[in-house]
C-alpha positions, 0 to 999 in steps of 0.5 A: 846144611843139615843132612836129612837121610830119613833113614840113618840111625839117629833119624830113626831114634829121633822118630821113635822117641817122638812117637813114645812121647806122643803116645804116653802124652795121649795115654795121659790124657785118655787116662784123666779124661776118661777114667780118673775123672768117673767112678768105675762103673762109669767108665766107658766100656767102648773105646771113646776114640776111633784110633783105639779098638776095643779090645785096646780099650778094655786092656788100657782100662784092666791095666789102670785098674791094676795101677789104681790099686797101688 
């Protein structure tokens, strides 16, 4: 059978690297729903979304920002 210590190292690796994806994946959508998709002034300057603070908010939107001048 599999062996299923939630703590071993590639357990651990594993999670983590689902997490990474999961939270890129979510950026991703964010980013094409909420800011690729509206002009700059448009842009909510609340987070639309309760597992984000505000302060997250403005950060990921000054960080797309910055990536859209490239």
């Amino acid at each position: 059978m599999f062996d299923t210590d939630v703590n071993s190292a590639p357990m651990k690796k594993a999670c983590v690297a689902m997490m990474k994806k999961a939270i890129r994946q979510q950026r991703y959508r964010l980013k094409k729903r909420y800011f690729d998709a509206l002009p700059l002034h448009q842009v909510p300057k609340t987070s639309p979304v309760t597992s984000m603070t505000d302060e997250q908010w403005d950060e990921l939107v000054e960080h797309w920002k910055i990536e859209k001048k490239w």
